[in-house]
Structures are given as structure tokens and as C-alpha cells.
Backbone as CSV, one residue per row, in Angstrom:
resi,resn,N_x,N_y,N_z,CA_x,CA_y,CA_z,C_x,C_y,C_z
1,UNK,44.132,58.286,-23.472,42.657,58.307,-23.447,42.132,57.430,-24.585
2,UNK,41.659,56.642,-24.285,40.901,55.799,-25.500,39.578,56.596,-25.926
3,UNK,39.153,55.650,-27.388,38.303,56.308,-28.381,37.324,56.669,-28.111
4,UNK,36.839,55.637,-27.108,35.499,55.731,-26.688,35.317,57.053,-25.498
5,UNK,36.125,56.829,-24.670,36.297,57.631,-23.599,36.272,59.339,-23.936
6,UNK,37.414,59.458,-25.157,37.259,60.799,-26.026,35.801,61.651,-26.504
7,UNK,35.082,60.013,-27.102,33.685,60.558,-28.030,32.752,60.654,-26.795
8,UNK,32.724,59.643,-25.435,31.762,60.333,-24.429,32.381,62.061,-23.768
9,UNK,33.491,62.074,-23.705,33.802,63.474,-23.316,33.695,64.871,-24.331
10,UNK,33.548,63.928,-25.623,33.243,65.098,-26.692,32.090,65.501,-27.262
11,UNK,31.220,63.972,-26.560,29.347,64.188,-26.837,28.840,64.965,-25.851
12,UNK,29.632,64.900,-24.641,29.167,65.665,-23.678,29.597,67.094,-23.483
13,UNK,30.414,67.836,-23.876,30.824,68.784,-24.307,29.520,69.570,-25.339
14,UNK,29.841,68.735,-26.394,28.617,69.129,-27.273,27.515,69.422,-26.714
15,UNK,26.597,68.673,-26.048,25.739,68.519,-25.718,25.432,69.656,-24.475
16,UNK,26.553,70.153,-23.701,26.659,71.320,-22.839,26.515,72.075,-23.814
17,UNK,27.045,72.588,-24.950,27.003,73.679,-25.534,25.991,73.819,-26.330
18,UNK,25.037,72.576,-26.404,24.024,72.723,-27.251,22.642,73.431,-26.253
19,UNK,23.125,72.979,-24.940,21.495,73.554,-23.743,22.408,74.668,-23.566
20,UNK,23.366,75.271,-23.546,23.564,76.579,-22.982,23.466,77.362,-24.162
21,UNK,23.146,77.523,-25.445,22.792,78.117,-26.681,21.502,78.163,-26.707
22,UNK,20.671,76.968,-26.441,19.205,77.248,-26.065,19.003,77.724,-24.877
23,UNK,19.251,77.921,-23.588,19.054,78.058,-22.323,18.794,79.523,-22.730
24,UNK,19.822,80.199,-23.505,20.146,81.547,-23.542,19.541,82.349,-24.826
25,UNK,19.143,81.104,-25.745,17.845,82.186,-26.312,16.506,82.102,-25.559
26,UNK,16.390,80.995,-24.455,15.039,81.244,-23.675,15.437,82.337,-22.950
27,UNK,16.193,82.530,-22.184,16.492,83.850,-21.381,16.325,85.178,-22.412
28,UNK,16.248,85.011,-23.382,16.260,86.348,-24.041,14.513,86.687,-24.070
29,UNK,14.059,85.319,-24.276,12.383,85.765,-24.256,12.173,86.018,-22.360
30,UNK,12.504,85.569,-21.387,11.678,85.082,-20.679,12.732,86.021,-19.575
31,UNK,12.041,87.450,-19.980,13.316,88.953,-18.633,12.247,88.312,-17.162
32,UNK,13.314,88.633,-16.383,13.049,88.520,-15.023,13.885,89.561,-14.359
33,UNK,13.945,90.664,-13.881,14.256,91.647,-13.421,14.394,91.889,-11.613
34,UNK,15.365,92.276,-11.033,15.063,92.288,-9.742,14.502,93.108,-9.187
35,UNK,13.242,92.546,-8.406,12.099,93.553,-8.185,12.434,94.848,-7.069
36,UNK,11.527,95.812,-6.998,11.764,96.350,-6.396,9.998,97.102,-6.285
37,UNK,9.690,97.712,-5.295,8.395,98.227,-4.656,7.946,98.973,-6.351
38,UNK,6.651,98.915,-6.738,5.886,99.206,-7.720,4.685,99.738,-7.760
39,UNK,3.897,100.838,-7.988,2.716,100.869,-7.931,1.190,99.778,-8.117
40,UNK,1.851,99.059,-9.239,0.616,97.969,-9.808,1.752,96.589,-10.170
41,UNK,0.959,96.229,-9.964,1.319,94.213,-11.264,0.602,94.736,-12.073
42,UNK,1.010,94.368,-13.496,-0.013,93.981,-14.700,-0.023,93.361,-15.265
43,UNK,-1.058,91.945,-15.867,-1.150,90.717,-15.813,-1.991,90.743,-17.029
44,UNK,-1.496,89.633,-17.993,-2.306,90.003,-19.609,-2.792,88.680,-19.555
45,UNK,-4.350,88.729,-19.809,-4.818,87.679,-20.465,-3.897,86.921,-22.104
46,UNK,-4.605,85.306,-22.316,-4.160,85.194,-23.581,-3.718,83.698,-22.736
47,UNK,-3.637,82.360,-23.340,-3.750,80.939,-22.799,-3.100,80.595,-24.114
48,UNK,-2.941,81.240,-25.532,-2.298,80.237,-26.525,-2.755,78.590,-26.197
49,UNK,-3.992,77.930,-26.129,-4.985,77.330,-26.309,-4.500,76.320,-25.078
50,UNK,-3.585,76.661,-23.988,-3.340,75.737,-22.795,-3.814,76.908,-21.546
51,UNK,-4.612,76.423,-20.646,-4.907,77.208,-19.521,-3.500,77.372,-18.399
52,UNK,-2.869,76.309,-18.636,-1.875,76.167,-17.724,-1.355,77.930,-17.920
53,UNK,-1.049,78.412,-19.512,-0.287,79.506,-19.363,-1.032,80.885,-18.491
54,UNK,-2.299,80.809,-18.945,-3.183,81.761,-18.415,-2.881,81.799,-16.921
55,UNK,-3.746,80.748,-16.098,-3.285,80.093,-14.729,-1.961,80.857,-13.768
56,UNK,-0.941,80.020,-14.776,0.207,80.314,-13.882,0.623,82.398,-14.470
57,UNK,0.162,82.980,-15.000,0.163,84.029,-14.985,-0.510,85.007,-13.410
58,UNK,-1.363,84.457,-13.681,-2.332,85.203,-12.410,-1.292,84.696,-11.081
59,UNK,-1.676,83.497,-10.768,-0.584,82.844,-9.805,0.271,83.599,-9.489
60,UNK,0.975,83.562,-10.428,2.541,84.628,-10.131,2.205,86.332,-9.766
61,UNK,1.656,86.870,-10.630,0.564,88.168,-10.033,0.513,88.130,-9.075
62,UNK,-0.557,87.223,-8.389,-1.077,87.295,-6.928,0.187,86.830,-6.038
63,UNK,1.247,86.113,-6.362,2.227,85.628,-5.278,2.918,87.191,-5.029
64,UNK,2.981,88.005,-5.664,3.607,88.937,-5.970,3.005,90.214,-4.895
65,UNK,1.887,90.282,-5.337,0.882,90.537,-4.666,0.686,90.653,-3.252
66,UNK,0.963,89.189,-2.612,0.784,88.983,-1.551,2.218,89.251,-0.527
67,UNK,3.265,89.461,-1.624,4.468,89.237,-1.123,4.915,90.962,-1.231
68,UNK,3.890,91.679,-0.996,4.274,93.260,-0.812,4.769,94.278,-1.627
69,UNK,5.019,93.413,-3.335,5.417,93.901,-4.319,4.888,95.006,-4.849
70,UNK,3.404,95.409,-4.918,2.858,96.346,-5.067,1.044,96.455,-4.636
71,UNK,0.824,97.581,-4.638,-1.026,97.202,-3.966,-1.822,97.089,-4.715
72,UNK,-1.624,96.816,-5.888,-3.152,97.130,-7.219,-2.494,95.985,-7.847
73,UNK,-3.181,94.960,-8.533,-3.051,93.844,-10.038,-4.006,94.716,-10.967
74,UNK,-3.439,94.915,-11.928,-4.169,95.202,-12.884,-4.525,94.039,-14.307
75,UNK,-5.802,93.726,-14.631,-6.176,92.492,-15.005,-6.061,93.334,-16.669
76,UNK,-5.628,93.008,-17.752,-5.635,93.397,-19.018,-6.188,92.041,-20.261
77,UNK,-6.533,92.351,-21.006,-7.440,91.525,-22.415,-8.863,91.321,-22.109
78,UNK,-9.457,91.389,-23.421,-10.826,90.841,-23.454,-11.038,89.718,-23.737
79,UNK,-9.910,88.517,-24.061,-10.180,87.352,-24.130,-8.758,86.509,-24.262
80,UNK,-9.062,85.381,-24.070,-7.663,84.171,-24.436,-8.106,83.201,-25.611
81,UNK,-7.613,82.398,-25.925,-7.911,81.205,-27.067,-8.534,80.267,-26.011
82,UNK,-9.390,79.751,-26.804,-10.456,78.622,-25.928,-9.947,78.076,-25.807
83,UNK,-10.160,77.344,-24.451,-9.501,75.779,-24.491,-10.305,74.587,-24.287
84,UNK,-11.998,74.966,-24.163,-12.851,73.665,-24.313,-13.699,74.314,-25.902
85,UNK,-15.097,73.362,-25.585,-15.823,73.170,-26.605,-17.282,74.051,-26.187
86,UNK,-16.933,74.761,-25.088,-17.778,75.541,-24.529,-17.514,77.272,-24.753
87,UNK,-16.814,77.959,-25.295,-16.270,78.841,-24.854,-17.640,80.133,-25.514
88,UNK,-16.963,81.435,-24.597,-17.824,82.204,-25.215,-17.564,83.156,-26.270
89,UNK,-17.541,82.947,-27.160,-16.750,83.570,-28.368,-17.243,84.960,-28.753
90,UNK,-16.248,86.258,-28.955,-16.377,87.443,-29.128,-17.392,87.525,-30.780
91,UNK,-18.771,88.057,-30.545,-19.787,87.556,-31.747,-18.922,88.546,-33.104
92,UNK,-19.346,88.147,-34.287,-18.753,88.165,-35.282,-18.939,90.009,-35.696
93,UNK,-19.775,89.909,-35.521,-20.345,91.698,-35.949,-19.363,92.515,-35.490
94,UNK,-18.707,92.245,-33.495,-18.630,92.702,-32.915,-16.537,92.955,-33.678
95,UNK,-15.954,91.606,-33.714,-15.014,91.398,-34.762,-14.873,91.953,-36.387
96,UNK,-15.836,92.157,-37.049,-16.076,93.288,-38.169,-15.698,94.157,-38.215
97,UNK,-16.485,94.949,-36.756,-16.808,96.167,-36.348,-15.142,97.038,-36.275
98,UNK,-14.267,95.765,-35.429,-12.857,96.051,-35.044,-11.902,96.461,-35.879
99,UNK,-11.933,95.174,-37.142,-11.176,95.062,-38.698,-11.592,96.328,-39.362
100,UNK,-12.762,96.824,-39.387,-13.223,98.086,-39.546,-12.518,99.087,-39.079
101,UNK,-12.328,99.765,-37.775,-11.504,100.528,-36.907,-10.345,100.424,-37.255
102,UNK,-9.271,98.689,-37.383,-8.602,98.977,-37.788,-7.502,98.507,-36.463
103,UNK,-8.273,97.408,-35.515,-8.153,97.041,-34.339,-7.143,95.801,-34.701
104,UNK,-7.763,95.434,-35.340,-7.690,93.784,-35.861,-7.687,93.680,-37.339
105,UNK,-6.765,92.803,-37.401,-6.919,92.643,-39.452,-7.750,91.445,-39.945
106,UNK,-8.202,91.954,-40.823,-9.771,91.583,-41.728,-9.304,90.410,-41.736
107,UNK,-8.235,89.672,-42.337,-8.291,87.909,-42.605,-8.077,87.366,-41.295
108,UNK,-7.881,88.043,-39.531,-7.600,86.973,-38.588,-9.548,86.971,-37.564
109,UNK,-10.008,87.927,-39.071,-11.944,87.512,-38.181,-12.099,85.918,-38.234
110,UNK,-12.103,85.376,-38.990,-12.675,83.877,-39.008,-12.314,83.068,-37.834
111,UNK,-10.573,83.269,-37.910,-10.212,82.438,-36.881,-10.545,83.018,-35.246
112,UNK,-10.360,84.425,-35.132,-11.263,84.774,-34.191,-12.759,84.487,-33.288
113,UNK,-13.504,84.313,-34.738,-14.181,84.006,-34.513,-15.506,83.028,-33.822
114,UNK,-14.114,81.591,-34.278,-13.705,80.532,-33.674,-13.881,80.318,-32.427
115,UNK,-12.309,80.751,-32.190,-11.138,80.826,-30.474,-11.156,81.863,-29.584
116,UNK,-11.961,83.059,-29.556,-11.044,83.887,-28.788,-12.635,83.996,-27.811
117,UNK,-11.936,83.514,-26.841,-12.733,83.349,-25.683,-12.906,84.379,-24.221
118,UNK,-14.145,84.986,-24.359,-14.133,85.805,-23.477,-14.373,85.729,-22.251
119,UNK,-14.797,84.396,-21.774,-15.025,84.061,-20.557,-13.251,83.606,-19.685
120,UNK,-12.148,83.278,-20.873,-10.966,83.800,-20.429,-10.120,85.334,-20.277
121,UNK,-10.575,85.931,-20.462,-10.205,87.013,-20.335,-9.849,87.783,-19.005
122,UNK,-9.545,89.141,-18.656,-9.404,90.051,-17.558,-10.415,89.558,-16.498
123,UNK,-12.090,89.588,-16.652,-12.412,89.131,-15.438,-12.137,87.666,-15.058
124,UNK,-11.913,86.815,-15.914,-11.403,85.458,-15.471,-10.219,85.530,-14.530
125,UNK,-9.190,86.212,-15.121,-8.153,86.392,-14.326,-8.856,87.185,-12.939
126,UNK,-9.410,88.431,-12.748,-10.150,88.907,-11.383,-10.487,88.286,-10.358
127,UNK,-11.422,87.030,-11.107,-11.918,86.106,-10.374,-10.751,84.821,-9.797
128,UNK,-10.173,84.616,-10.331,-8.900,83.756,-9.504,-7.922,84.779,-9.006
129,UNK,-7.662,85.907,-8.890,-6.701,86.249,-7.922,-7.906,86.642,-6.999
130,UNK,-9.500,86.875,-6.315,-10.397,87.108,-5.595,-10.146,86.101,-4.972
131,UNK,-10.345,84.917,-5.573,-9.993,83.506,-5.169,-8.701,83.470,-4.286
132,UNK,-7.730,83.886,-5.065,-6.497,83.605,-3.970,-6.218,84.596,-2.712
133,UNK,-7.121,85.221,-2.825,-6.601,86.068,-1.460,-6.584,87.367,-1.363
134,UNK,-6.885,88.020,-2.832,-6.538,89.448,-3.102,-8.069,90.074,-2.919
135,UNK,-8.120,91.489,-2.258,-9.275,92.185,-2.289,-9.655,92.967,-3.442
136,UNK,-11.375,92.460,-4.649,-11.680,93.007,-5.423,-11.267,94.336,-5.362
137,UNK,-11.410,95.417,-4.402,-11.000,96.823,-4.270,-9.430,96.841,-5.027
138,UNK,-8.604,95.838,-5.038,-7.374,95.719,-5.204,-6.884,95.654,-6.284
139,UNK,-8.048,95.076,-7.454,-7.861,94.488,-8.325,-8.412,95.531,-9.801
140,UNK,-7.875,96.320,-10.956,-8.199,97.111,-11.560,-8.644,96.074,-13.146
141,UNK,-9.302,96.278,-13.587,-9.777,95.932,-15.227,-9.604,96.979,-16.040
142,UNK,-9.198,96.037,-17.275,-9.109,96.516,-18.419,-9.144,95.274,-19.075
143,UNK,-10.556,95.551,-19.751,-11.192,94.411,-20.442,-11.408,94.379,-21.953
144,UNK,-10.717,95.395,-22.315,-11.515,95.574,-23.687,-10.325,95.154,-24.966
145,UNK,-9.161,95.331,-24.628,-7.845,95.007,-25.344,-7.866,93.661,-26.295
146,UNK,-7.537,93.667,-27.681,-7.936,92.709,-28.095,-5.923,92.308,-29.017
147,UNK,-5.046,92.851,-28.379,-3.740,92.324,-28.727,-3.284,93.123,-27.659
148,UNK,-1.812,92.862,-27.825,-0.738,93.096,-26.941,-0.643,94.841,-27.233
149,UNK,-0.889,95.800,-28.417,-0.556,96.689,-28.256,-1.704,97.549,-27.895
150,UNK,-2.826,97.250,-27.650,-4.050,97.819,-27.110,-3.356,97.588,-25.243
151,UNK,-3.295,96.334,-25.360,-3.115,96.063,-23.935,-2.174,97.022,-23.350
152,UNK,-1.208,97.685,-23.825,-0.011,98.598,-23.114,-0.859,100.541,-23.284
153,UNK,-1.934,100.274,-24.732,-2.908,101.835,-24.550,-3.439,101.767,-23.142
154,UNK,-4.681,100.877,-23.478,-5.841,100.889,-22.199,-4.829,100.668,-21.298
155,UNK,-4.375,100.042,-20.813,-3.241,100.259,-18.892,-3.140,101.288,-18.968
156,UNK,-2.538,102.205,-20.024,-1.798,103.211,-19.998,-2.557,104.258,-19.561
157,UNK,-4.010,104.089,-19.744,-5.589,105.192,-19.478,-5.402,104.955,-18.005
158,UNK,-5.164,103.647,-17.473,-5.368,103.127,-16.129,-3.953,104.107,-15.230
159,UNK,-2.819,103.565,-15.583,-1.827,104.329,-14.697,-1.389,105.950,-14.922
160,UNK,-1.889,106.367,-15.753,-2.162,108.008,-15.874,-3.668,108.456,-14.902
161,UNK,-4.806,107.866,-14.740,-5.459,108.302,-14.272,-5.289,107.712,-12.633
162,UNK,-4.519,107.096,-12.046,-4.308,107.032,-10.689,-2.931,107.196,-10.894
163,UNK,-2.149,107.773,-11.365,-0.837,108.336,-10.946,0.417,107.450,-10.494
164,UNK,-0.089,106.269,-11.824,1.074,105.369,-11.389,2.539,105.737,-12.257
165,UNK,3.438,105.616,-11.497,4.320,105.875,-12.760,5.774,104.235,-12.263
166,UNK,5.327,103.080,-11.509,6.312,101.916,-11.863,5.494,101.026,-12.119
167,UNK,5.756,99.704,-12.650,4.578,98.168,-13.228,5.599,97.586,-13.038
168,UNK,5.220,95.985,-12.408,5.833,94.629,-12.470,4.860,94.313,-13.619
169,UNK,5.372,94.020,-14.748,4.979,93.401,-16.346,5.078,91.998,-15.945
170,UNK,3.760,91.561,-16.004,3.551,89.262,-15.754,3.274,89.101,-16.838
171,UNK,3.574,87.952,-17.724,3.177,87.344,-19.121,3.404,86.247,-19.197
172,UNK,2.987,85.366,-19.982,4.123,84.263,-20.118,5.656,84.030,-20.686
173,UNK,6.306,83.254,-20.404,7.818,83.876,-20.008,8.013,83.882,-22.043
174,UNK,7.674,83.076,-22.635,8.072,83.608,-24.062,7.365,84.483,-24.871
175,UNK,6.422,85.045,-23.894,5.806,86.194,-24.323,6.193,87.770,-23.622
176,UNK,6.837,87.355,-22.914,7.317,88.290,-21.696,8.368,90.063,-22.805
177,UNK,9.197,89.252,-23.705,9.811,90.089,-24.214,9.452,91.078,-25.322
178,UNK,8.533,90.273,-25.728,7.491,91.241,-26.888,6.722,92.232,-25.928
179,UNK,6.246,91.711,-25.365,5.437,92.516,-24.139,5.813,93.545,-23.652
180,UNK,7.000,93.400,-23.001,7.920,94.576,-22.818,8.437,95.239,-24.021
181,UNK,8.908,94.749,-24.940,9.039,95.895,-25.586,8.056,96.996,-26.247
182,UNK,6.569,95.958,-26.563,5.531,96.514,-26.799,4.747,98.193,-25.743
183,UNK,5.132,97.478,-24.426,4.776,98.670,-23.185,5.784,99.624,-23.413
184,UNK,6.987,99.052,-23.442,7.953,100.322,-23.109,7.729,101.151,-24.501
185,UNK,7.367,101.087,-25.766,7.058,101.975,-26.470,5.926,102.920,-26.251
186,UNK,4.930,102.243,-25.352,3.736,103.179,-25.129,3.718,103.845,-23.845
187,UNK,4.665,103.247,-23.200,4.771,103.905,-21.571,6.039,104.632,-21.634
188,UNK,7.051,104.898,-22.503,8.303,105.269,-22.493,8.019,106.635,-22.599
189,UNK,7.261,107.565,-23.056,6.816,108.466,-23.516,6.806,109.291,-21.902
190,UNK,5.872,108.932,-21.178,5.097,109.201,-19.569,5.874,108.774,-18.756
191,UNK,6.890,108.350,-18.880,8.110,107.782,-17.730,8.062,107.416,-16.572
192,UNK,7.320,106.081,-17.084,6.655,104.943,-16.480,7.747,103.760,-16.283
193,UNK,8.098,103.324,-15.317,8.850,102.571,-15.578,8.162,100.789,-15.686
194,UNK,9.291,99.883,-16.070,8.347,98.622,-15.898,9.841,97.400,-15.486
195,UNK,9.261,96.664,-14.275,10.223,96.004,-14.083,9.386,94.371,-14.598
196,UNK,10.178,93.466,-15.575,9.810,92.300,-15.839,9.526,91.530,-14.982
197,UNK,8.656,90.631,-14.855,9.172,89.278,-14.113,8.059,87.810,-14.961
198,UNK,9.126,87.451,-15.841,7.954,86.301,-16.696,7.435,85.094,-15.661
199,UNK,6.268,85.187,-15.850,5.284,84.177,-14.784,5.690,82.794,-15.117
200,UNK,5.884,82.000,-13.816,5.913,80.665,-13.603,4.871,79.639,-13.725
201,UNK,4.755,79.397,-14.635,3.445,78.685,-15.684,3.279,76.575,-15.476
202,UNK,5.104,76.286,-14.849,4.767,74.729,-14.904,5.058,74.745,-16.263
203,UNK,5.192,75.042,-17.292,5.127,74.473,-18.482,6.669,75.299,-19.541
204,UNK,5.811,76.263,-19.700,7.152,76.718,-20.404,8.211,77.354,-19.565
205,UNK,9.385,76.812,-19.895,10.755,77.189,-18.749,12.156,77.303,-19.707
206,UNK,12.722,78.441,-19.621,13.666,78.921,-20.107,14.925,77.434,-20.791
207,UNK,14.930,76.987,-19.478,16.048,75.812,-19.342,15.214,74.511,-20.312
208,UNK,13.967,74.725,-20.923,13.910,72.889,-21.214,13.115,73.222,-22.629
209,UNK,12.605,74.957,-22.739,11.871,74.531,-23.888,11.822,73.927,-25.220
210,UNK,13.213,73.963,-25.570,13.544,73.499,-26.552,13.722,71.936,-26.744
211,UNK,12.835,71.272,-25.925,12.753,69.588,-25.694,11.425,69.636,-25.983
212,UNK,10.300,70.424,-26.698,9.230,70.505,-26.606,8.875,71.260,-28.106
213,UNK,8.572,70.187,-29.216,7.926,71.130,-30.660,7.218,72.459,-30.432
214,UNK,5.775,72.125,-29.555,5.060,73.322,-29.669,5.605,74.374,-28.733
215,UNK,6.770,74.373,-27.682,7.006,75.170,-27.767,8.701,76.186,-28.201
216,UNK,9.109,75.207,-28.940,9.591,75.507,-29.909,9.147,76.633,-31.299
217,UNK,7.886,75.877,-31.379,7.027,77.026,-32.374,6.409,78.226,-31.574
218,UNK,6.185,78.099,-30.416,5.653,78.995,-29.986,7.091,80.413,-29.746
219,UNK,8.667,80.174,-29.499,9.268,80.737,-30.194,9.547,81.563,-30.816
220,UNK,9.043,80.302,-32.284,9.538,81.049,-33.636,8.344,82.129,-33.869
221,UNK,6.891,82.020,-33.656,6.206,82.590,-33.858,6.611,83.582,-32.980
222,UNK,7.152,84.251,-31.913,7.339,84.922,-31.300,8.526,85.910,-31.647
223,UNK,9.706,85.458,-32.858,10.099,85.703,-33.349,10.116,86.693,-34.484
224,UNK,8.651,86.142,-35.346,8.154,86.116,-36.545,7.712,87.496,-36.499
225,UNK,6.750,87.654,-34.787,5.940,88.590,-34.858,6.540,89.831,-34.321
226,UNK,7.830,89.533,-33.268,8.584,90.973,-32.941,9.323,91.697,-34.410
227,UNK,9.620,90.922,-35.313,10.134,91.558,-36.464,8.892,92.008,-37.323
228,UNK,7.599,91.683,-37.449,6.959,92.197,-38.069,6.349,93.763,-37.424
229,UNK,6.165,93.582,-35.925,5.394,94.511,-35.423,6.786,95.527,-34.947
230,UNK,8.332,95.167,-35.062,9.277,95.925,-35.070,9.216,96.979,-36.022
231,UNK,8.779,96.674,-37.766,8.938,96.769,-38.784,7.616,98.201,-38.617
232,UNK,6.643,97.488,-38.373,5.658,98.454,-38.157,5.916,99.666,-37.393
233,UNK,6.286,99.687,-36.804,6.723,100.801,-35.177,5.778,100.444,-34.004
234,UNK,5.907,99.134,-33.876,5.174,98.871,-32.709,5.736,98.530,-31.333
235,UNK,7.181,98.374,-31.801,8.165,98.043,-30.497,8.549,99.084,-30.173
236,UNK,9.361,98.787,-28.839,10.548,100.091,-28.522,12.028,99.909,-29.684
């Protein structure tokens, strides 16, 4: 075997073992579970400042939806990060009021204040799965959630008071695992079950993210924050 012939069979080697090391920490964010009949979908607002992610969330919801998976979407958040120069931003008092309670922490008001857009939120999502085919009667809100661990309370008001006890969990796929672990601490209790399935967004994909900075960071921040909110007792 000559030299050259060696270093292409040994770059390529490498280079297998370098996407199947990333392939497989995207699979760790991005559960997909094999479905099975469910009471509800539940579908979380939140765009991390690209609509594409928002979008292909609902999408996948409603394909789900339509494909006999369960009879109710349940729409969750009161807002996503803007993504124009128009947005309708949650007013500042109203953000105070929260850091106050104890909802939200006092130094992320400003930037809140900013980005967090309520015209993306739960009824945004309502209104595009209405759009795709699904009957408003079909479709449950919960609008008021202003993080991921509100979002797994308020559902939780929702599938105790109609007697749900399974969820197909939609998110975006590197948000998918915080998510779940976030629910299964608040639904584990009521023995609720939740089967994953991270939404098909076009953008972020298990197999390539790591060819992509921001979402690379999007990641680490994902990282950052299951060990902090682990630390807290906010996971399972």
C-alpha cells in the first residue's frame, strides 16, 4: 500500500469517526421515540430568533395530528424570540411583575424586554395548525408559560383536567431533551406518560449540526442550561 493511499484510508477513517461522535451527541439531544396512540401532541412555542424552528415544530404536530397519532395539539408558551423589527413585545411592568413572583430572573428583564415576542407564541402556533387542517375544537392553549418549566406546570393543569394521562412531546430536536426531562419531572409524579418525537425543522438535524457554529452553540447552551437547571431540581 503506498503512502498516499494509507493517509486517504486513514483520513477517511478519521473522518468516519469524527461524524459518528457528533451524529451521536445530536442523537442524545434530538429523542425520537416509537410512537404509539396518545391522548394529546404538545407543541412549545420558542423560534431561538429563526422562525424556521418555530414553523417546523407545529408542522410536525399537525403531521402527527393528521396521521391519527392523537385527537387534541396542545399549543404551550406565551411567546418566542422575535424575528423581525415588528414584534409585539411582552410590556416591561408586565416582566417586573414576573422577576417579582419569581417567574423569571431580574437580570434576563432587559433582554426580554427586547425579544420575546408574543405574537409568536401558542396562538401563533393555533393559527397555523387551523391553517393546516386541524379543527380549532381540536386545538387546546396554554398561553401564559414564560420557560420550559412553566410550560410542563400549565399542560400539566391541561391533562389533569381532561384526563389525559399519554403526550407526544414536539420541540425542536436540540431542545427536545431538556424538554423531556423538564416534563418528566413534573408529569412523573401523575403517571403521565410522554413519548418524544423532536420536530423536523429543515434546519437543525442530528446528522449535520455540527457543520454549523450557531448551531453548535445552540448545543453548548443547551448543555450549559441542563446542568444548571439539573443542579436546581428542575430535571428528572
Amino acid at each position: 500500500m503506498s503512502f498516499l493511499l494509507f493517509f486517504v484510508c486513514f483520513l477517511m477513517l478519521a473522518l468516519i469517526i469524527i461524524w459518528t461522535t457528533y451524529y451521536v451527541k445530536g442523537k442524545r439531544f434530538a429523542l425520537r421515540d416509537n410512537l404509539r396512540k396518545a391522548d394529546a401532541i404538545v407543541v412549545l412555542a420558542g423560534s431561538r430568533g429563526n422562525i424556521k424552528f418555530l414553523d417546523g415544530k407545529i408542522r410536525t404536530a399537525v403531521n402527527l395530528y393528521h396521521q391519527g397519532w392523537a385527537p387534541y395539539i396542545i399549543c404551550s408558551g406565551k411567546f418566542s424570540a422575535k424575528i423581525n423589527d415588528t414584534p409585539n413585545l411582552i410590556p416591561l411592568e408586565e416582566l417586573q411583575e414576573a422577576a417579582r413572583k419569581g417567574r423569571i430572573q431580574k437580570k434576563d428583564i432587559d433582554k426580554a424586554a427586547r425579544t420575546w415576542d408574543i405574537n409568536l407564541g401558542a396562538n401563533y402556533l393555533q393559527k397555523k395548525a387551523v391553517a393546516m387542517g386541524v379543527p380549532k375544537e381540536n386545538i387546546l392553549l396554554e398561553n401564559e408559560s414564560l420557560h420550559t418549566r412553566e410550560n410542563a406546570e400549565y399542560v400539566l393543569d391541561i391533562l389533569r383536567k381532561h384526563n389525559f394521562s399519554h403526550i407526544i412531546l414536539v420541540t425542536s430536536p436540540f431542545h427536545q431533551l431538556r424538554t423531556y426531562l423538564t416534563f418528566a419531572k413534573v408529569l412523573q409524579p401523575y403517571n403521565i406518560e410522554i413519548t418524544n418525537y423532536y420536530a423536523d425543522t429543515g434546519e437543525w438535524h442530528p446528522a449535520t449540526w455540527f457543520l454549523f457554529k450557531e448551531y453548535r452553540a445552540l448545543v453548548n447552551s443547551e448543555i450549559k442550561r441542563i446542568k444548571l437547571y439539573r443542579a436546581k431540581g428542575d430535571l428528572l
